[in-house]
Wavefront OBJ file of the C-alpha trace (Angstrom):
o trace
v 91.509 -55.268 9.518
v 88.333 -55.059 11.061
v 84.768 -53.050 9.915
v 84.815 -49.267 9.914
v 83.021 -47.481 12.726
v 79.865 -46.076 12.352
v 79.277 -42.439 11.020
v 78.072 -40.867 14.323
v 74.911 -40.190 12.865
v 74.037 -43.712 11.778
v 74.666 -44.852 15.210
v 71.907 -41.955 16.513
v 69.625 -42.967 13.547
v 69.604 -46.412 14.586
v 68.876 -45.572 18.480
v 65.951 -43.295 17.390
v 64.766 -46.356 15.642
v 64.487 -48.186 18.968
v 62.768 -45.134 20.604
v 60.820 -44.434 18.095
v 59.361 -48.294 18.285
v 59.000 -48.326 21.730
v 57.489 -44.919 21.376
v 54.936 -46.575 20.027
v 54.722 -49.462 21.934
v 55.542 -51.714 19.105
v 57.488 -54.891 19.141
v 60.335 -56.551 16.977
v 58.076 -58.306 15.266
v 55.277 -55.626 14.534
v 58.057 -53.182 12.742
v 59.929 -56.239 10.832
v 56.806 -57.142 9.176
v 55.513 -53.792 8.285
v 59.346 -53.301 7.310
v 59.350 -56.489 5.259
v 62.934 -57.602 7.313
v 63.455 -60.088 10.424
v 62.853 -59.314 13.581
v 66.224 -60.064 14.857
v 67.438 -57.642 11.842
v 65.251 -54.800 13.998
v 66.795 -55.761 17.215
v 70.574 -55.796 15.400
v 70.197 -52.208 14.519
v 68.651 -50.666 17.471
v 71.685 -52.058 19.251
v 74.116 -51.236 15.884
v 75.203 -54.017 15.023
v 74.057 -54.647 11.820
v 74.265 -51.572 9.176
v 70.742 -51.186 7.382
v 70.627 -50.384 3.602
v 69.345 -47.157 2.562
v 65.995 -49.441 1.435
v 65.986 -50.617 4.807
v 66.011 -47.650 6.571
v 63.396 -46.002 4.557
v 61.148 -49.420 4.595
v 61.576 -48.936 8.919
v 60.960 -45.413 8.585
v 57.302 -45.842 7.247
v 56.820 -48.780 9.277
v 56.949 -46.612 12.492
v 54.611 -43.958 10.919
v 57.779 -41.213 10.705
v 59.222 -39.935 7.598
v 62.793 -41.080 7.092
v 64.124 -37.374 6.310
v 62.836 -36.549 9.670
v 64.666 -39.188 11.799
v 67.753 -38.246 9.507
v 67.129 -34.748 10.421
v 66.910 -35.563 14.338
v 69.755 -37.720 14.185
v 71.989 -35.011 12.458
v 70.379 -32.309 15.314
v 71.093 -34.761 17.980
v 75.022 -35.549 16.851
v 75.248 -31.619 16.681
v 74.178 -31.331 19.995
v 76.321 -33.750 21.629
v 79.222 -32.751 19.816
v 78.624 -28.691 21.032
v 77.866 -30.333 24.940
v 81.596 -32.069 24.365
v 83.487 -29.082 23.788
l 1 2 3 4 5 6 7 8 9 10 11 12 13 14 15 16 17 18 19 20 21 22 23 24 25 26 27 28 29 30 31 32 33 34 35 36 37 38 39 40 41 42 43 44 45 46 47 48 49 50 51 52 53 54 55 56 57 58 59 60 61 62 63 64 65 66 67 68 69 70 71 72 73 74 75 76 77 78 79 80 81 82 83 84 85 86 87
């Protein structure tokens, strides 16, 4: 049996991650040490492949300077959006 898919929303949370780094012209290793995780952990969710805990998320959240109930919010907006453009 393999892992369970990714709530369509996580996925868009972690890809906001990534443009919300590069946003800000940071690098890996810039946002894992603010973040207090690896860099390659960074790079594995930008590209979702590795699952962040809740502590995680929050912890990357402040290291990019953006509140996590905002990129939560966005990535909620953004799954409504493409689910509406799909119909």
């Amino acid at each position: 049996m393999g892992k369970p898919e990714l709530d369509p929303i996580v996925k868009e949370f972690m890809r906001l991650i990534g443009q919300e780094r590069q946003r800000r012209k940071m690098s890996y290793e810039q946002v894992a040490k603010l973040a207090g995780v690896h860099r390659t952990t960074i790079s594995l969710i930008e590209r979702g492949k590795f699952n962040p805990t809740l502590q995680m998320c929050i912890s990357i959240s402040n290291a990019l300077d953006i509140s996590f109930s905002k990129l939560i919010t966005r990535s909620e907006k953004m799954t409504k959006n493409k689910k509406t453009t799909t119909k």
